[in-house]
N, C-alpha and C positions, 0 to 999 in steps of 0.2 A: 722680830716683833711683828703680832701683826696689825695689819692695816686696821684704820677704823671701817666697821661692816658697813653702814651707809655706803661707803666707796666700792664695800668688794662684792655686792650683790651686782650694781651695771656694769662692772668689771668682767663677772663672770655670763655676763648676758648678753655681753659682745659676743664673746668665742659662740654662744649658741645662737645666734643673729648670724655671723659669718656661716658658721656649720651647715644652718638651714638655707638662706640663703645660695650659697656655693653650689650645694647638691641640686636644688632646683633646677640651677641655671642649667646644669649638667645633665640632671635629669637622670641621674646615675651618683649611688655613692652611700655613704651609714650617714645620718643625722644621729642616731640615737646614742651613741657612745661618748661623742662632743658635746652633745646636751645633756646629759646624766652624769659626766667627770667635769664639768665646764667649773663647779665651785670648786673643785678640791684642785686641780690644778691650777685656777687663781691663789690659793693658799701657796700652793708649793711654790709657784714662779715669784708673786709678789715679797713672799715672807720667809723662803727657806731655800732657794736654789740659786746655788752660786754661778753667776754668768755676766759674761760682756755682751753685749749686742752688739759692740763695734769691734769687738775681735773673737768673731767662733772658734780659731782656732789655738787661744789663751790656753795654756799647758794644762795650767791649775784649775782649771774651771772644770763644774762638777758634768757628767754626764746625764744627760736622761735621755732615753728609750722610750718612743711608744712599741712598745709590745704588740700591742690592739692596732697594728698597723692600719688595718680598713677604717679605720677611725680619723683616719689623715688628717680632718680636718681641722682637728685639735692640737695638731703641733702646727700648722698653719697657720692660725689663728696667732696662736700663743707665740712665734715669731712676728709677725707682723706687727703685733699689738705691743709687742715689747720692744721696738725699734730695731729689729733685725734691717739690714738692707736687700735679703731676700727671705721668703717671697713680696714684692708686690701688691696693691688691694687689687693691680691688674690682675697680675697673675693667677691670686685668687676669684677673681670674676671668671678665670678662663678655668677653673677647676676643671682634670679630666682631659682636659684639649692638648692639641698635636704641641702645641706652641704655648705652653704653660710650664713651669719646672713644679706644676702643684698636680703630679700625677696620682694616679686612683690608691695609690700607697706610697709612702717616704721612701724615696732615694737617695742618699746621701752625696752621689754624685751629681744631683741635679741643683740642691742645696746646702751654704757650708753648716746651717744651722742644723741638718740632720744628723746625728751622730752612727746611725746603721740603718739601710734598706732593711723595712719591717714588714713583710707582704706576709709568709708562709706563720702563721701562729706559734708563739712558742718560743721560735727562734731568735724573736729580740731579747725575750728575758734570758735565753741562753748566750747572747752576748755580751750581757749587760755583765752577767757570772765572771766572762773575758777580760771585760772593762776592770772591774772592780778584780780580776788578779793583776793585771797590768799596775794599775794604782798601787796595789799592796806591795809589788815587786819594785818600783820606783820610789816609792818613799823607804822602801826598806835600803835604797842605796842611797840617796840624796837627805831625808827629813823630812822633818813635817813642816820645814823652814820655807819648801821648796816644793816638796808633795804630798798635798793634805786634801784630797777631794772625796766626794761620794759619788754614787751612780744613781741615779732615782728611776724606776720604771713603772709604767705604766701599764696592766695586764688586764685582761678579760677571763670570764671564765675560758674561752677555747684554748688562750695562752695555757691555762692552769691544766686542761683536761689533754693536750697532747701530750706523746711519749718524750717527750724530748723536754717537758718540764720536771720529769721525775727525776734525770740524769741531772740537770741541772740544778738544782735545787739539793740533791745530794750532792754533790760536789762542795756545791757555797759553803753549805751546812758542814762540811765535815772540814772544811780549809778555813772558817770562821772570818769570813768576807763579811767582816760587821760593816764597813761602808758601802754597804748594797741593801736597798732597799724597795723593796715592792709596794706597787700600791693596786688592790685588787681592785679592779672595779664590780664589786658583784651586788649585779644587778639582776642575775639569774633571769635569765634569757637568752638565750641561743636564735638563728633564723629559724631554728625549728617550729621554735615554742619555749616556755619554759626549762629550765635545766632541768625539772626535774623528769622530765621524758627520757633522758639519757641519763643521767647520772644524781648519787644518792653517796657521795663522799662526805668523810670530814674534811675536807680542806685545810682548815687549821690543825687539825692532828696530823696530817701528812707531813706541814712544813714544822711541828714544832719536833715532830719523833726526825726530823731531818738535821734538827739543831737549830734552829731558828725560833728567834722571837717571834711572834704574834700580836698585834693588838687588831682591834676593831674601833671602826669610827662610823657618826652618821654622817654620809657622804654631800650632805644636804647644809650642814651645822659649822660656820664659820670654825668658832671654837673649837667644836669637838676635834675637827680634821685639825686644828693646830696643834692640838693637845697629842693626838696620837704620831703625827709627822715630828712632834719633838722626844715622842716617847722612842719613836725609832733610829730615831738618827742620836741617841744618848746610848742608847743600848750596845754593847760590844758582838752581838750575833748580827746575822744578816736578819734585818725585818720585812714579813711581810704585812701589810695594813689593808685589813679588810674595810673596805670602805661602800658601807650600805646606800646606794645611789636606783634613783629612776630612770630608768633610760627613756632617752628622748623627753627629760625632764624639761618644761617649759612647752609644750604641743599637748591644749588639755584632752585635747582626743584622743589622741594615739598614744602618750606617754606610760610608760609602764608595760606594754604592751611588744609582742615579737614584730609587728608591721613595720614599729618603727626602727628596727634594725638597720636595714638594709634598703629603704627606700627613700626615694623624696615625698615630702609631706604632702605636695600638692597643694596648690595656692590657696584652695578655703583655709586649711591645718598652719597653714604659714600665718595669715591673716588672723586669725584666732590667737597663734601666738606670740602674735606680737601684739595684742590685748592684753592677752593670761601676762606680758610680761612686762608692758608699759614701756613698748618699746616705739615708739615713732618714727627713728630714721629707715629712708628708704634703702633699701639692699646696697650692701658694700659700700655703707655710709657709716661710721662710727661718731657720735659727738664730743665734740670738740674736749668737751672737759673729761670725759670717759676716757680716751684717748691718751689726755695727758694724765692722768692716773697711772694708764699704763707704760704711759713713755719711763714715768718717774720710779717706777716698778723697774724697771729697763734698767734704768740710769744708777739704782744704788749699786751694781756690782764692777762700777766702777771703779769708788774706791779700793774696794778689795785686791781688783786688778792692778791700779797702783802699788800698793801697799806690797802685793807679788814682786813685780817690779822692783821695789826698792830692795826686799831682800835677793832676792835673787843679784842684784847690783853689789851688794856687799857682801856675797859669800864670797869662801874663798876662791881663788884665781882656779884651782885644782878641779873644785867640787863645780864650778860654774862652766868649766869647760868640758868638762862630763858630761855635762847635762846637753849641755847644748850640742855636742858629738851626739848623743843619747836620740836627741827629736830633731837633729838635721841627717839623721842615720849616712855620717859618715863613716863612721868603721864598716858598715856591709859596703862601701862605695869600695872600702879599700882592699878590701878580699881579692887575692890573686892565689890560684892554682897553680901557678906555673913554676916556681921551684918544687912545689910537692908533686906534680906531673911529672920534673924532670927526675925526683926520685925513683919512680916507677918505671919511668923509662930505662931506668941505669937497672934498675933489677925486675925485671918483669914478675907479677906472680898472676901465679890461676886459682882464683879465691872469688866466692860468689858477691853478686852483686851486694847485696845487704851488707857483707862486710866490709864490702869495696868504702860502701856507704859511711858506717860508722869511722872507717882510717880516715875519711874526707871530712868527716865531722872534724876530727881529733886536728885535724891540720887546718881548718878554715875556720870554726865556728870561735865568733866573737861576744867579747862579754854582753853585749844587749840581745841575744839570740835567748831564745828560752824553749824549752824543749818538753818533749814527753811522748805515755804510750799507751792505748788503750789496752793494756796490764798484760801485753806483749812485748816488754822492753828486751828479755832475751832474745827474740825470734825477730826485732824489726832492728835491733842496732842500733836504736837513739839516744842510749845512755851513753857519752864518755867516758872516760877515768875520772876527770878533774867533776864534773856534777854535783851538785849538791841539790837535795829534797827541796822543794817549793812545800811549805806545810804550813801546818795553823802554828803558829809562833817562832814561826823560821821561813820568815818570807822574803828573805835574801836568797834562796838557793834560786835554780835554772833550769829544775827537772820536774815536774809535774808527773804524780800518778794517776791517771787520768780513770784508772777503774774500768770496767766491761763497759764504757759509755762510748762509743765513735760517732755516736748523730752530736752530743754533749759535747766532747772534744773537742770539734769542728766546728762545731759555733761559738766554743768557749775561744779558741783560734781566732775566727773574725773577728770578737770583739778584743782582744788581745793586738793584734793588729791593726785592727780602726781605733784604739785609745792612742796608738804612738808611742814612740820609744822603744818598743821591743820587735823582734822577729822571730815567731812561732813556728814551733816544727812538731807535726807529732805523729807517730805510727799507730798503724794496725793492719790486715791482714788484705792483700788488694780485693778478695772474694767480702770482704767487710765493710767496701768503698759504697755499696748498696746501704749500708744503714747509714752512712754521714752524706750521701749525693746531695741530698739537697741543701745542704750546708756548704757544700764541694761546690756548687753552682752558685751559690750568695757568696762565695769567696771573688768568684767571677764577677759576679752581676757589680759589687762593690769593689771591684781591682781594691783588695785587699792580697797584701802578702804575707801570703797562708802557704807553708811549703809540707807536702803532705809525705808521707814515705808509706809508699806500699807494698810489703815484700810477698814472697809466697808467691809469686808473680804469673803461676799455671799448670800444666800439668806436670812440670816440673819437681813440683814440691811433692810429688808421687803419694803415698801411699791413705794419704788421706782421704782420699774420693773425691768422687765429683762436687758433695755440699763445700769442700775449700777449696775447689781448683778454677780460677777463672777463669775463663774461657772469651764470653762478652765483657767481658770487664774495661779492658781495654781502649778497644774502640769505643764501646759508647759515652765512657770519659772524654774522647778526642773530642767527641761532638760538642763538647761544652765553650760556646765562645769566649774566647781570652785567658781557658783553662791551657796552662804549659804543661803537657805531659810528656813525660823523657822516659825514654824504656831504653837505658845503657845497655851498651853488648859487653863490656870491659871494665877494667877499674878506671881508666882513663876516662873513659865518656863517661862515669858515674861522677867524677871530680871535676871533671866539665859543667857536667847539671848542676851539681851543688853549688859552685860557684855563680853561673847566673841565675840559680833560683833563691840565691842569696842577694845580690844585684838587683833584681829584679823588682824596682821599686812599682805600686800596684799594680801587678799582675801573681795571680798566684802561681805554684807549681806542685805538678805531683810526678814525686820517682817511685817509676815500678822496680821493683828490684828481687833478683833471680834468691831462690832457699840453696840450687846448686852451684858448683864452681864451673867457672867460665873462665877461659883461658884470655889471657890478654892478646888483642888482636892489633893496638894502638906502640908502634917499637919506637917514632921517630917522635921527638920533641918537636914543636910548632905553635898555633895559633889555635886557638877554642874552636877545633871543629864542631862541636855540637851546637855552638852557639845559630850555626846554617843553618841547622832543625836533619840535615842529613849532606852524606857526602861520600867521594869514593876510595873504601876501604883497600879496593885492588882493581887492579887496572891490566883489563884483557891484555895478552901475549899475542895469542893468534887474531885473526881477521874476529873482530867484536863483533857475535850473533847474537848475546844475551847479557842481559843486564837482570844479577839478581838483588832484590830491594829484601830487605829485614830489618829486624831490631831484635833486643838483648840478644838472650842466647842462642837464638838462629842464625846472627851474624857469622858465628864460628860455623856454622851449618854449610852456611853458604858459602862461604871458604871452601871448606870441603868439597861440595858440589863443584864450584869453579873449576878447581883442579884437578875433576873427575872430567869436564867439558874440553879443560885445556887438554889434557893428555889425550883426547880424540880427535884435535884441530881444531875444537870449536872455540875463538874467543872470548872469554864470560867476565864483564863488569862485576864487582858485588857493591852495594852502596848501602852504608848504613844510615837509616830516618831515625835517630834517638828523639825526636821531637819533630813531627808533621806539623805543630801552630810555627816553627820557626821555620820551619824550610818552608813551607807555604807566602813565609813573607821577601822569599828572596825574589831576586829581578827572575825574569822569561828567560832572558841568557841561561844562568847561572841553573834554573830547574831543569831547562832544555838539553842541556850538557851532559849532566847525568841521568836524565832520562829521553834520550835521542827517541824520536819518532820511526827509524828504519830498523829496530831490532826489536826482539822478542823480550818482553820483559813479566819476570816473574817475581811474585812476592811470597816470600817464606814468614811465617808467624806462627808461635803456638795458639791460638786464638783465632776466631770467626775470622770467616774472608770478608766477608761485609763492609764494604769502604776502601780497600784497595785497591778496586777496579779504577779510581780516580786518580791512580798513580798507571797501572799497567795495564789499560784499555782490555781490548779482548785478550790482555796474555794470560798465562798461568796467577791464581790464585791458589797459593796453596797453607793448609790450615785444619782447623778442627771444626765443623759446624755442627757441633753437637756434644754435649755435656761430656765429663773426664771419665776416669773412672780408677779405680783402688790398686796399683803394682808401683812396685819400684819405676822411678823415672827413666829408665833409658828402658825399660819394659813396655812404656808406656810411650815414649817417643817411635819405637817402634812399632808396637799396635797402633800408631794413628798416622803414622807413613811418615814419618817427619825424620829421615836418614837421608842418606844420602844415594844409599845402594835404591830406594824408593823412588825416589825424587827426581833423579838423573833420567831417569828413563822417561821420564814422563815430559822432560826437556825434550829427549830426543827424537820424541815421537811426534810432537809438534815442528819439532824442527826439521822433519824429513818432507 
């Protein structure tokens, strides 16, 4: 119900007191987004969004997203004022600063009220997509007894105008994620200037030909915003709510205008505005009764949270301890490889990584895992036997058809991941890692566990050409901090990865994985070597002059090589790195060892040398520094010198 308006006008004049305020101090930051949505998100928070302030991270409570991440200081606000215990009115005094968790865009790991790091545009309401399948695929196991929430997000036009709101929005649309609900702020202004400098869309025809409800509201109009926020959350489609707002609503100056995008007001425009708003308290001062409006806004979703509580207390023993396995992700705890390793060991085969891939699905992946493929399910191996469709009216299945979308996919992933309870995996082509990277990096930034599968892994995948063979791909995924990338050389280190990228509670992971077959190089049963990040596959004969470093399919390379060096006298390590972020974390001993300072050390990769040098100092780098190109793959292994009859020589020339 909502509040009486008398209340929800100084209500909503806080968040733009704070907004303005905040930014000043900082001197850096958007006022106008928090002042222009400041009424409509008092509507949502006071009158229709289910939440605890004393427990953010309450199963059943509903999510919201700011999308319009530069807008921070509207979920800032809207915390604080609703009795969050973080942020702070400190914290918010310190907007911006070193020593503040109220950084220039939401992080979810700086606060538990954020529900997903919203910086790059676009990408919130792409996770929100995430959120809202996670819910649909939870309540499709447990009820509405037990899971019954929406996601409400918050967008800008930039949200609405990137590529990666098209994918997502098709997605919702054709999966009928009627508990997702958008609220536009279109306020039509961009830093530019008006939107209408760049763009002359329907908006609303894009998301209704998407499958989506529409309404429109004045973003200014108690009523009106109640009126369309219950029209969408009744509706069975995903809604989006245009909602007609001023930006930098409340600054009679600059209001409505592009200046006030992206600036602070400057003390006259503050001063003015808290005239135009009848506003008196001094900065990061709320009054007293304002305050408790909002505390009491806070406090009704309390009961709800109870009322959770009590059912969930009296479900069945069965259904309640699901659940609770479900969001304390004990089944990924319990995943073990090592009978299915010791199968492989008893029968070795030489079958390429991908497939290596899909058998390690078939033998590890648990019921809360949820899967799919950007409409490369044959080619990346994500689908199992047992699988069932994730669909619009079949939202029990655990397979997701993800469609030509991999920027979509990969934020629909984060938020699938940051909602809880499940564990997402989903392919596409590793030359295709360029159109989700920056999805692939908010999987990092938010230690979300997002486990990606990349096949087609190089020049390997032959006759395709250079536009599908990656080459940099690789490496410049490595560069991604806290990103775990495993390039197996065998089926063993493939069932390695999968395993601790199953385990791997936030941190994400991505397997490269070979289209050719690769012989198994792992004979002896033992301990998760991969888990080391690398290790030594063979261990010099003769007096040790070289040590060769590889990953996947070069490992067998290197083998080769070795025993083209042994049979001359020469002693040759080979050590396979299936993950550089984890061998990086081992002790100085332990890296020292297998990579001793007194020998010559060389690294075999199909892919750029770029970065290896940080393993094998002045030794041999050897690789491709320059795009693929069209022939069968061992045609192509040998136009780009990567044999052994090449390679060898080039040992022994340095070593003479």
């Amino acid at each position: 119900m909502l509040r009486d308006q008398s209340s929800l006008r100084p209500m909503a004049n806080a968040i733009r007191a704070l907004a303005m305020d905040a930014v000043e101090a900082a001197n850096s930051g958007h006022p106008g987004m928090p002042m222009g949505m400041a009424d409509v998100a008092t509507v949502l928070w006071s009158s229709f969004l289910k939440y605890d302030p004393a427990d953010p991270a309450w199963p059943d409570r509903d999510r919201f997203v700011l999308s319009a991440g530069h807008g921070s200081m509207l979920i800032y606000a809207l915390l604080y004022l609703s009795g969050y215990a973080s942020p702070t009115i400190t914290d918010i005094a310190k907007f911006r600063q070193i020593d503040s968790v109220c950084a220039g865009h939401p992080e979810n790991h700086l606060i538990a009220g954020v529900e997903c790091a919203t910086g790059p545009l676009g990408q919130g309401l792409a996770m929100a997509v995430g959120m809202a399948i996670a819910e649909r695929r939870l309540n499709a196991a447990f009820g509405d007894e037990l899971v019954d929430h929406r996601t409400w997000v918050i967008a800008g036009d930039g949200c609405l105008m990137e590529g990666i709101n098209h994918e997502a929005i098709g997605l919702a649309g054709h999966l009928g994620l009627g508990h997702l609900n958008v609220l536009w702020d279109d306020n039509r202004i961009t830093i530019d200037g008006d939107v209408s400098l760049s763009s002359s869309e329907d908006i609303p025809a894009r998301y209704l030909s998407a499958g989506w409800h529409v309404t429109a509201c004045d973003g200014h109009d108690f009523g009106d915003i109640a009126r369309a926020l219950a029209e969408a959350a009744a509706d069975p489609r995903p809604s989006l709510v245009a909602c007609r707002t001023i930006i930098g609503k409340g600054a009679p100056n600059k209001q409505g205008g592009h200046n006030v995008h992206g600036a602070a007001l400057g003390a006259a425009e503050i001063a003015a505005a808290r005239e135009y708003l009848g506003w008196d308290a001094a900065p990061f001062e709320i009054p007293e009764a304002i305050l408790a409006d909002w505390r009491s806004a806070g406090a009704q979703g309390t009961a709800a949270h109870a009322a959770w509580q009590h059912r969930y207390a009296a479900a069945e023993p069965a259904l309640r301890s699901a659940l609770a396995g479900c969001l304390d992700d004990s089944l990924s705890q319990q995943v073990s490889a090592e009978a299915y390793i010791g199968a492989l060991i008893a029968k070795p085969a030489k079958i390429a990584t991908r497939k290596a891939s899909e058998n390690a699905l078939e033998a590890l992946q648990h019921a809360w895992m949820i899967g799919g493929s950007a409409d490369l399910t044959g080619s990346n191996n994500t689908r199992i036997k047992s699988a069932t469709a994730f669909a619009k009216g079949s939202y029990d299945g655990n397979y997701i058809n993800y469609g030509i979308r991999e920027f979509g996919m990969a934020a629909a992933m984060n938020g699938i991941a940051l909602h809880g309870g499940l564990v997402p995996f989903g392919g596409t082509f590793l030359v295709f890692s360029d159109y989700a990277r920056n999805a692939i990096r908010m999987s990092a930034l938010q230690h979300a566990r997002v486990i990606y599968v990349m096949t087609h892994d190089s020049i390997g995948l032959g006759e395709d050409g250079p536009t599908h063979q990656p080459v940099e791909h690789v490496m410049s995924l490595r560069m991604i901090p806290g990103l775990q990338v495993f390039r197996p050389a065998d089926t063993v280190e493939t069932a390695e990865a999968w395993e601790l990228a199953i385990k791997a509670q936030g941190t994400p992971s991505l397997l490269v994985l070979s289209r050719q077959n690769l012989p198994q190089m792992r004979t002896e049963a033992g301990d998760n070597l991969t888990a080391r990040g690398g290790y030594r596959v063979r261990a010099a004969k003769a007096a040790r002059k070289v040590v060769l470093l590889a990953t996947g399919s070069e490992v067998a390379l290197a083998d080769d090589i070795a025993a083209a060096l042994e049979a001359q006298g020469i002693g040759a390590d080979v050590v396979s790195l299936p993950c550089w972020e984890l061998f990086d974390a081992q002790d100085s001993s332990y890296r020292a060892d297998l990579l001793p300072a007194d020998v010559l050390k060389v690294s075999i990769e199909a892919g750029v040398t770029l970065g290896w040098q940080k393993y094998v100092g002045d030794g041999l780098t050897i690789g491709i520094d320059s795009f693929g190109a069209s022939a069968p793959a061992d045609v192509l292994f040998d136009h780009f010198g990567l044999t052994e009859a090449k390679i060898t020589p080039q040992i022994l020339e340095r070593l003479a």
